[in-house]
C-alpha positions as CSV (number, residue, x, y, z in Angstrom):
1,X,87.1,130.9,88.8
2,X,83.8,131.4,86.9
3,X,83.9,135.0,86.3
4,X,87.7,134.4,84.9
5,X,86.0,132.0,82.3
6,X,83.5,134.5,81.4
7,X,86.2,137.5,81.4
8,X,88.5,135.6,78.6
9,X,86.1,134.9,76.1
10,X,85.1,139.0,76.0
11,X,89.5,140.0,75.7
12,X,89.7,137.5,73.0
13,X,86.8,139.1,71.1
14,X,88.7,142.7,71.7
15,X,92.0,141.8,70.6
16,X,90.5,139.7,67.6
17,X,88.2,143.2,67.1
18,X,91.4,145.1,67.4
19,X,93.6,143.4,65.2
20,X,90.6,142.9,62.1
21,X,90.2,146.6,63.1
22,X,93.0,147.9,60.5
23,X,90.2,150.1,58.4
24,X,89.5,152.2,61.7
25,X,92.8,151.8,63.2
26,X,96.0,151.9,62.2
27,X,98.2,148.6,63.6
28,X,100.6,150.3,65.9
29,X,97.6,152.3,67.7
30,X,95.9,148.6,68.1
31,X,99.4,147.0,69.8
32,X,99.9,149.8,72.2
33,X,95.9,149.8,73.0
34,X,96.2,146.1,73.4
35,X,99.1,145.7,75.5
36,X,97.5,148.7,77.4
37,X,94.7,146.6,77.7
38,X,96.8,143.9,79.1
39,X,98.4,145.5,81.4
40,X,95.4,146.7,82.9
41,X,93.8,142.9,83.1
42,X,97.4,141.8,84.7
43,X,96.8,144.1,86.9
44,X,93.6,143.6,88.2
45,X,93.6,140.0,87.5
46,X,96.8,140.2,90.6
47,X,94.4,142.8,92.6
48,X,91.7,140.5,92.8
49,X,94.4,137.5,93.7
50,X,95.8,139.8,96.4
51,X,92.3,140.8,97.9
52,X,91.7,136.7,98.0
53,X,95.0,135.6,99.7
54,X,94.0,139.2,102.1
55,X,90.4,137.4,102.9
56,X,91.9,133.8,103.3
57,X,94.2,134.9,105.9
58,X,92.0,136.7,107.8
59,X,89.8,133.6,107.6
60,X,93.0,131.3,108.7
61,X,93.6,133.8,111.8
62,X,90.1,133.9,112.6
């Protein structure tokens, strides 16, 4: 839980870097990097969820 905390803080400062980012980028390029980007956290955001409920089961059978 406390590494989530300190993950959101650091995608809200890329999107916010992103979207103020028009002089370097142009806006489409910043939505397709950004929903890149959040399909990328989904998925390893439900990686990390999948290796817990692994580990807790193990633990359960154990």
């Amino acid at each position: 839980m406390n590494k989530t905390i300190k993950i959101f803080p650091f995608i809200s400062l890329i999107l916010t870097a992103m979207a103020s980012g028009d002089k370097f980028l142009s806006f489409p390029y910043c939505i397709k990097m950004g929903s890149a980007l959040l399909l990328i956290i989904i998925a390893v955001f439900s990686y990390v969820l999948f290796l817990r409920m692994k580990l807790k089961t193990k633990s359960d059978i154990g």
